[in-house]
C-alpha positions in Angstrom: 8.5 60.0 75.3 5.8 60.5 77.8 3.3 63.4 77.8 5.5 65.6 80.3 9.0 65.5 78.4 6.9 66.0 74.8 5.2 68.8 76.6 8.4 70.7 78.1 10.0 69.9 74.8 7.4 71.6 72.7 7.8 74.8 74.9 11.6 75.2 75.0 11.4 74.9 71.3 8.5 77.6 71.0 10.8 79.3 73.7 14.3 79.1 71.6 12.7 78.7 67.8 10.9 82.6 68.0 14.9 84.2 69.2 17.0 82.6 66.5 18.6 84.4 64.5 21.2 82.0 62.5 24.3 83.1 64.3 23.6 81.5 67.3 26.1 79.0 68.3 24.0 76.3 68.2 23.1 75.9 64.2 19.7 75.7 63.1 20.3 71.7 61.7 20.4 71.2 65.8 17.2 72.8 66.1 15.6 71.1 63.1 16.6 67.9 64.5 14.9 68.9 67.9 11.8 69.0 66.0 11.2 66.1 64.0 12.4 64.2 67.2 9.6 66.2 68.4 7.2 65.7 65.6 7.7 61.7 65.3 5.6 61.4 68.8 2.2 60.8 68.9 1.4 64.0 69.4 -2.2 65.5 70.2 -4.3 67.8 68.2 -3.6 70.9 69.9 0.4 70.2 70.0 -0.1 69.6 66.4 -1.2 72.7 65.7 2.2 74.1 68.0 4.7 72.1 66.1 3.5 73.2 62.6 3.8 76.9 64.0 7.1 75.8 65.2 8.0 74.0 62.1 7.0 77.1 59.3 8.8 79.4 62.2 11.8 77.4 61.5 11.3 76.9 58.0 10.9 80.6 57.7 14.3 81.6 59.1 16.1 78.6 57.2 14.9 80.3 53.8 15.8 83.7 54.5 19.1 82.9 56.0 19.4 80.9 52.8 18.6 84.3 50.2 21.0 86.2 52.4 23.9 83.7 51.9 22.7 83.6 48.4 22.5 87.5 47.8 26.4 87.8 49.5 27.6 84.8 47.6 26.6 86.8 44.4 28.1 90.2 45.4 
C-alpha cells in the first residue's frame, strides 16, 4: 500500500473507530479487519503510535460490548 492510501486509511479509521458504538451496521469484526490490514504495513513511528490508539480504542469497545452481552445473557 503506498504512503497515501496507508495514510487516508489510518484517518478514516481514527475518523469511524472514536463513533462506534456496536450497533452500527457495519460490525466491529469489519473494523477489526480494517486494522490489522492496516497494521501489517510497514508503518512509520508516528503512525505507530496512531494505530495502537486505534487498536486499544477498538479493543476497548469490543470488551465492554462483550460485559454487556454478558450481564444480559445472565439476567
Amino acid at each position: 500500500m503506498n504512503h497515501h492510501q496507508l495514510e487516508k486509511d489510518i484517518e478514516h479509521l481514527e475518523h469511524i473507530i472514536g463513533r462506534l458504538s456496536g450497533r452500527d451496521h457495519i460490525p466491529l469484526s469489519y473494523w477489526r479487519g480494517r486494522l490489522e490490514s492496516v497494521s501489517s504495513e510497514n508503518l512509520v513511528p508516528s503512525q505507530m503510535q496512531r494505530v495502537k490508539r486505534l487498536n486499544e480504542a477498538l479493543r476497548a469497545l469490543e470488551s465492554r460490548l462483550t460485559h454487556e452481552s454478558v450481564q444480559q445473557r445472565d439476567r
